[in-house]
TORKOL-4160 file (C-alpha; in steps of 0.2 Angstrom, whole numbers, padded with zeros to 4 digits, m for minus):
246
<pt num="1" X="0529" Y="m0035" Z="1037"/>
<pt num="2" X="0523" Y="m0044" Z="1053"/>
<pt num="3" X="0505" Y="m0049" Z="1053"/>
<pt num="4" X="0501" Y="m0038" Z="1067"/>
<pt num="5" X="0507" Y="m0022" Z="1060"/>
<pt num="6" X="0497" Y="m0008" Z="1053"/>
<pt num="7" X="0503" Y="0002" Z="1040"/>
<pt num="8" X="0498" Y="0022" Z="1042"/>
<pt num="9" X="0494" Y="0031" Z="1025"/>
<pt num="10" X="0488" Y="0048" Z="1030"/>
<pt num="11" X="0487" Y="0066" Z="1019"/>
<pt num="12" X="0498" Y="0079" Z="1029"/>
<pt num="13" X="0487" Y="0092" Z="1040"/>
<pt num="14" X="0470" Y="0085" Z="1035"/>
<pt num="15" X="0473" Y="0068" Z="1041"/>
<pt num="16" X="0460" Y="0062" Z="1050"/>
<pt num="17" X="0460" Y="0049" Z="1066"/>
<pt num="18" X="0463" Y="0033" Z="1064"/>
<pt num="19" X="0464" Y="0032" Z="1043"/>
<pt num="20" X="0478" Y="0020" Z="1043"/>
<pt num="21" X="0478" Y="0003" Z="1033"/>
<pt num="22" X="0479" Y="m0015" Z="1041"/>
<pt num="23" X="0491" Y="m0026" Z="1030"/>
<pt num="24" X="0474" Y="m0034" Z="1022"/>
<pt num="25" X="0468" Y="m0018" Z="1017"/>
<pt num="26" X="0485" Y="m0011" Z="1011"/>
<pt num="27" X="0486" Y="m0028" Z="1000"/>
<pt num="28" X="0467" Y="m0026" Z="0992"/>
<pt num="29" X="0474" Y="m0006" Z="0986"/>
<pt num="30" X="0489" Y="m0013" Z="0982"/>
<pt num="31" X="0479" Y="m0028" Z="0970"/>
<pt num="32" X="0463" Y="m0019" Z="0964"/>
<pt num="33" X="0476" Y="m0002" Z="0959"/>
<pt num="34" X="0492" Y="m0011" Z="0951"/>
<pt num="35" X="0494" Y="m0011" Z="0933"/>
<pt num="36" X="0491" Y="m0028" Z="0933"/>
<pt num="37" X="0473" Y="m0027" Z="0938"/>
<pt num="38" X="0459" Y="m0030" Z="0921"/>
<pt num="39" X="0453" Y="m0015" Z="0921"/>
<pt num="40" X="0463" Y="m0009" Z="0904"/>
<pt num="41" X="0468" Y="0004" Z="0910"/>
<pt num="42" X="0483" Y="0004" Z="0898"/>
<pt num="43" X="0475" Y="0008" Z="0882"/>
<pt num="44" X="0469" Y="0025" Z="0888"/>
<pt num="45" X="0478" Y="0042" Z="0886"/>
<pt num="46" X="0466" Y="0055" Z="0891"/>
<pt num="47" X="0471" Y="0063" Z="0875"/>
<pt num="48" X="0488" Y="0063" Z="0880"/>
<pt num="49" X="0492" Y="0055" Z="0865"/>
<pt num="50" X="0484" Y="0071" Z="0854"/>
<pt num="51" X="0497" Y="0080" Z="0864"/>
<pt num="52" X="0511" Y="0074" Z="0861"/>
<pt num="53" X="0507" Y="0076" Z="0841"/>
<pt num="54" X="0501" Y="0091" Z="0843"/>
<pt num="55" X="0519" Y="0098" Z="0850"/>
<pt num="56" X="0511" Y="0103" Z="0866"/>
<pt num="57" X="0521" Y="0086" Z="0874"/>
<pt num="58" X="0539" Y="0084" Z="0870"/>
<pt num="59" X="0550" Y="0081" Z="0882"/>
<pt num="60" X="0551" Y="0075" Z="0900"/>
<pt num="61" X="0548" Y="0093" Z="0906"/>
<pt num="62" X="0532" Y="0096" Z="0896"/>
<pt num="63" X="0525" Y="0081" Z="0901"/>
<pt num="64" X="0529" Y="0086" Z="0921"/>
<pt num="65" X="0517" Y="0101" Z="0917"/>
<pt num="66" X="0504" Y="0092" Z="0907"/>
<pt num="67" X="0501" Y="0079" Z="0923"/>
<pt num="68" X="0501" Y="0096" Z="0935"/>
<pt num="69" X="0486" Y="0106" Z="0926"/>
<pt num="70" X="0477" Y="0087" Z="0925"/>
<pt num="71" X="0479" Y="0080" Z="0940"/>
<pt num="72" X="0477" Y="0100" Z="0950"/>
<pt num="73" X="0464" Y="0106" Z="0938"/>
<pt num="74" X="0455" Y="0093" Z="0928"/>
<pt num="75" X="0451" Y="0075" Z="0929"/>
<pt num="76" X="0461" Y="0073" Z="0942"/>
<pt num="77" X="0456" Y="0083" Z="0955"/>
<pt num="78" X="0437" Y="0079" Z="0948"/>
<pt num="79" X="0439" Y="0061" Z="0951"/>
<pt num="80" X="0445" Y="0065" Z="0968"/>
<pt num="81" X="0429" Y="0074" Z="0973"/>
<pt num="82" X="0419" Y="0058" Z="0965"/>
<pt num="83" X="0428" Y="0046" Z="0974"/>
<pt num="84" X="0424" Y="0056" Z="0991"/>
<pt num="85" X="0408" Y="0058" Z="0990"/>
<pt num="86" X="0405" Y="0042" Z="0982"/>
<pt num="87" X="0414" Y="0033" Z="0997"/>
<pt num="88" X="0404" Y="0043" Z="1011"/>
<pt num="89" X="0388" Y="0039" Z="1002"/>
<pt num="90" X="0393" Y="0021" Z="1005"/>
<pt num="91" X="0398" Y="0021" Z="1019"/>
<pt num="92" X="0384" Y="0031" Z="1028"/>
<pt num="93" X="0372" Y="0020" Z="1018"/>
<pt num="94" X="0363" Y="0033" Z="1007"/>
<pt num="95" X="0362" Y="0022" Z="0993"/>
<pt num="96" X="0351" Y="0036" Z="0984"/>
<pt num="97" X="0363" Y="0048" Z="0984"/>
<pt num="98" X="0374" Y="0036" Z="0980"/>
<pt num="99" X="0367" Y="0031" Z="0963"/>
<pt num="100" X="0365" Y="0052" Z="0958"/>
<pt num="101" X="0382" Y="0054" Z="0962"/>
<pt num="102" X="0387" Y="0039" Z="0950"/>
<pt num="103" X="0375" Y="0047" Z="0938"/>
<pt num="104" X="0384" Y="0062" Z="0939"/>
<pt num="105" X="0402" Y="0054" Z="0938"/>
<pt num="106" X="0397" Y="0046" Z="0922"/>
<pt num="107" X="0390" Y="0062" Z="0913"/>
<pt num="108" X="0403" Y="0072" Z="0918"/>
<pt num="109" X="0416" Y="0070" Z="0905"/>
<pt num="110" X="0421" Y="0084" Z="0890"/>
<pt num="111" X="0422" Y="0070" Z="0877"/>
<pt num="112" X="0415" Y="0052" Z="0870"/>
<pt num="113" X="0433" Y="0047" Z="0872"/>
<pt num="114" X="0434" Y="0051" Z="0891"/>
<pt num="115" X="0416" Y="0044" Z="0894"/>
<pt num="116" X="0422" Y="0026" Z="0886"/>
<pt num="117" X="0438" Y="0028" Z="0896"/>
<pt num="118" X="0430" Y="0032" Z="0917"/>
<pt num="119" X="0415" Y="0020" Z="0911"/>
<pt num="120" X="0423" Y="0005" Z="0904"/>
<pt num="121" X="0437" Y="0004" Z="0918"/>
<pt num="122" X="0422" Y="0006" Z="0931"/>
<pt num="123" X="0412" Y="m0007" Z="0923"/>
<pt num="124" X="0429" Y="m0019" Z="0921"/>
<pt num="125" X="0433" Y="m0014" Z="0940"/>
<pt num="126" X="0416" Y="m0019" Z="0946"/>
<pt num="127" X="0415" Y="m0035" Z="0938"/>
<pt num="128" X="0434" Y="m0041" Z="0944"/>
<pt num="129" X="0430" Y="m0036" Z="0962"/>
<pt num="130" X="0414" Y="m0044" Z="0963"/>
<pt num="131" X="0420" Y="m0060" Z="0955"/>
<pt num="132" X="0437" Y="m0060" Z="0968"/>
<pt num="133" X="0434" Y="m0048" Z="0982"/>
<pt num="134" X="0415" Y="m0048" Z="0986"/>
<pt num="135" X="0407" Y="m0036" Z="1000"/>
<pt num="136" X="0390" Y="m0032" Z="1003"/>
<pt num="137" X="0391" Y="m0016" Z="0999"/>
<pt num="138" X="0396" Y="m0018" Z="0982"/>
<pt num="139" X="0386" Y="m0030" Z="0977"/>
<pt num="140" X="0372" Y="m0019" Z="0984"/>
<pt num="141" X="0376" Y="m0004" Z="0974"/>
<pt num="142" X="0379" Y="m0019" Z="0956"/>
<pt num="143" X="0363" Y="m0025" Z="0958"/>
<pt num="144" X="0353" Y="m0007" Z="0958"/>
<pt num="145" X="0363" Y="0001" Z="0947"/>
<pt num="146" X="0356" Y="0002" Z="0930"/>
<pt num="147" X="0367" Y="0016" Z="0923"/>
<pt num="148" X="0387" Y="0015" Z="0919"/>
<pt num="149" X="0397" Y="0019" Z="0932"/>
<pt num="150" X="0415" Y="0029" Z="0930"/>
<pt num="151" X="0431" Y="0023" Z="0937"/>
<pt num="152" X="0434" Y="0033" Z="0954"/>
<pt num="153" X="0415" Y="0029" Z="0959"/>
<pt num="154" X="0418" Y="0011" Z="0958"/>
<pt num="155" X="0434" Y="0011" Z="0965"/>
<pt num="156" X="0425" Y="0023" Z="0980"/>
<pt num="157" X="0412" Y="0011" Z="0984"/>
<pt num="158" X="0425" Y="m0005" Z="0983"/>
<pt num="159" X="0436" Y="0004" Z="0996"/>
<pt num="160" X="0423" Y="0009" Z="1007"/>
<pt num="161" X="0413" Y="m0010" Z="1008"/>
<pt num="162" X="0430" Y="m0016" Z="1013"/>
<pt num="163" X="0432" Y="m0004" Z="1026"/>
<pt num="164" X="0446" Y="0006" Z="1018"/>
<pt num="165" X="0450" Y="0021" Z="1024"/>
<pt num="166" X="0446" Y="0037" Z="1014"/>
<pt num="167" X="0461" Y="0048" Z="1017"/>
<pt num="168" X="0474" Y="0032" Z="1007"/>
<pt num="169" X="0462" Y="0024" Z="0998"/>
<pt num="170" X="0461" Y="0042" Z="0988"/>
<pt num="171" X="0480" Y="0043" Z="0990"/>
<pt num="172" X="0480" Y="0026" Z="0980"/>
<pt num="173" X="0469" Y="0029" Z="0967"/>
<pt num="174" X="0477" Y="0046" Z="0961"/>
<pt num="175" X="0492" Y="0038" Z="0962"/>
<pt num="176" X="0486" Y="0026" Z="0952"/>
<pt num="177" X="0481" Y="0039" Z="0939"/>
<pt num="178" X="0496" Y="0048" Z="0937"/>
<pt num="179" X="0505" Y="0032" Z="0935"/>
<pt num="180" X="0495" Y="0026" Z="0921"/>
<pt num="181" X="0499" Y="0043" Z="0913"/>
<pt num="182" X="0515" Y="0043" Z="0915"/>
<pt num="183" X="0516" Y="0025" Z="0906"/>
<pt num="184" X="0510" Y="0033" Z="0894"/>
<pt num="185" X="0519" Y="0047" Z="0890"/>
<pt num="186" X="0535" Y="0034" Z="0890"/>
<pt num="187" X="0528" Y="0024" Z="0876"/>
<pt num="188" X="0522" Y="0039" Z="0865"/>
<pt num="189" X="0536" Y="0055" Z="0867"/>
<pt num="190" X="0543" Y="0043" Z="0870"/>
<pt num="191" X="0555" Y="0045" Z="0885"/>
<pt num="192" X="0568" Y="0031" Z="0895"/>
<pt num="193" X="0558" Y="0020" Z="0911"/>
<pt num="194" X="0570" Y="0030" Z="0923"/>
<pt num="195" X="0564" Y="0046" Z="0915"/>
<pt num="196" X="0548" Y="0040" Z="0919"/>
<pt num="197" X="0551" Y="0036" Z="0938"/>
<pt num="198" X="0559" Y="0053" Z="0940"/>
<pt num="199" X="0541" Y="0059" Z="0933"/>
<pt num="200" X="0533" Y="0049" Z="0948"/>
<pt num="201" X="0547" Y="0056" Z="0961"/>
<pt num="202" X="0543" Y="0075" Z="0956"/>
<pt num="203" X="0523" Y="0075" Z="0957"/>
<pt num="204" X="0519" Y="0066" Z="0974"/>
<pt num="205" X="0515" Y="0085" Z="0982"/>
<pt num="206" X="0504" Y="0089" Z="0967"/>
<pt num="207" X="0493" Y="0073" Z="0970"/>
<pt num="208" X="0494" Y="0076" Z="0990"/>
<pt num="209" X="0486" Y="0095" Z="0986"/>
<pt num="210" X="0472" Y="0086" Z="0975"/>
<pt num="211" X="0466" Y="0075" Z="0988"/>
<pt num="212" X="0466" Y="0090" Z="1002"/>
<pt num="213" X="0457" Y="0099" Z="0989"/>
<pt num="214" X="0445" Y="0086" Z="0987"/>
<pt num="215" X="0441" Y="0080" Z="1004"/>
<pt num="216" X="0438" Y="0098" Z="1008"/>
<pt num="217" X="0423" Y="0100" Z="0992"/>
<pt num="218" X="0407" Y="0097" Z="0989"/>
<pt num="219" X="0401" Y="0092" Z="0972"/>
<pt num="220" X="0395" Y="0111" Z="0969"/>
<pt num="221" X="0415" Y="0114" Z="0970"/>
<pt num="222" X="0416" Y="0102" Z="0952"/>
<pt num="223" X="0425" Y="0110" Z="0938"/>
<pt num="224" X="0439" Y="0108" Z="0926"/>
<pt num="225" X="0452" Y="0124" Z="0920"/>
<pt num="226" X="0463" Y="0111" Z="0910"/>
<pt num="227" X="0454" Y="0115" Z="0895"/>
<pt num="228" X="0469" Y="0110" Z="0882"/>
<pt num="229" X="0467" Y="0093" Z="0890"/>
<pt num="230" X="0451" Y="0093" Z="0886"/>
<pt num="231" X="0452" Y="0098" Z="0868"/>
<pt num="232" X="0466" Y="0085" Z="0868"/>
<pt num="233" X="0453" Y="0072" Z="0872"/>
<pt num="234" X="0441" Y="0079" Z="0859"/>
<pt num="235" X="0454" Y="0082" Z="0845"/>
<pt num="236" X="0460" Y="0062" Z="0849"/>
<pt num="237" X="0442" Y="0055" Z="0842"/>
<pt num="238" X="0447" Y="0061" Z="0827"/>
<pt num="239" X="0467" Y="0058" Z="0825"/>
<pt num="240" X="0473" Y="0047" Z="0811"/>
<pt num="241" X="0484" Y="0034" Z="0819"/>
<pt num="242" X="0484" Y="0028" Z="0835"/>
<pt num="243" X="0489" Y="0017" Z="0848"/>
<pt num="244" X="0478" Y="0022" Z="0865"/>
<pt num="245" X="0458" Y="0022" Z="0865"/>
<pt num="246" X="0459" Y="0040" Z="0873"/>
């Protein structure tokens, strides 16, 4: 990749003019969302773990399923309308708004678990980004924030100080998400790396539907129907051994 090119990451028929990622922007989404980056985002499951003891994850199949309904019906798509309107907040400089939003964002879990998991990554985001990739912005919304903040609102208002655009820095962040998941669901069912890659092959149109979906809501549109998963999260608090925080 040349220096002068630009590297255009839209969503499909709600792509919006002139969304599309110079190579300095692609490598800050590329850094702040590799698995690489402190944020700990390993030692979560989202209850994933309960799952796969449960019976209700098995196999490579199952799995597949399980990451639909979240991604389509739960967190995912929750964190997708955070990360929206979190990022216009930011950008249009309604800093008030900004900081409900993040209030909501934190509260708006179904367990302890999944609270420590959205809260902890965002405060571990926050403090990496502002120690290595400072904006304005950020430092902004760091400094007036007295509450926790979850994971996709941090990320949001990172992406949007930078001048990010919207459309992949959402792209990125799901991504993101469902990689982590699938990570895993390789260690516990536990399943071949190339089993896993098939995983991230077959779900890229569920996480494209998500972001439409989320770029078309409000916060009024905020609700989950993947309610085993959120029993999985509940039932995890109290399961007797385990390897993930959540």
């Amino acid at each position: 990749m040349t220096s002068g090119r630009t590297v255009v990451l839209t969503s499909t028929s709600n792509a919006v003019p002139g969304e599309a990622l110079d190579p300095s922007q692609l490598y800050r989404l590329m850094a702040w969302l590799s698995p690489s980056f402190p944020v700990g985002a390993f030692s979560y499951s989202s209850g994933l773990e309960w799952a796969v003891e449960s019976g209700d994850v098995t196999d490579a199949a199952s799995l597949q399923r399980w990451l639909r309904t979240v991604i389509a019906h739960g967190n995912g798509f929750c964190d997708g309308v955070f990360f929206v309107q979190s990022y216009r907040a930011a950008t249009n400089g309604d800093h008030g708004l900004l900081h409900e939003i993040a209030d909501l964002a934190a509260a708006f879990t179904p367990s302890k678990e999944r609270q420590l998991e959205t809260t902890a990554q965002g405060r571990a985001f926050l403090q990496t980004v502002r120690a290595a990739w400072s904006c304005p912005v950020l430092e902004r919304f760091a400094r007036n924030r007295e509450g926790a903040v979850a994971y996709p609102v941090a990320v949001a208002v990172a992406a949007a100080g930078h001048g990010i655009p919207l459309v992949p820095a959402l792209h990125a962040y799901l991504h993101a998400v469902v990689a982590n998941l699938i990570s895993a669901g390789v260690r516990l069912i536990p399943l071949g790396q190339t089993d896993g890659q098939h995983l991230l092959a077959a779900l890229p149109e569920t996480v494209r539907e998500t972001c439409d979906r989320a770029l078309a809501s409000t916060l009024d549109d905020l609700g989950s129907a993947a309610f085993r998963a959120d029993l999985a999260s509940m039932h995890h608090e109290r399961q007797y051994t385990r390897l993930f925080r959540s």
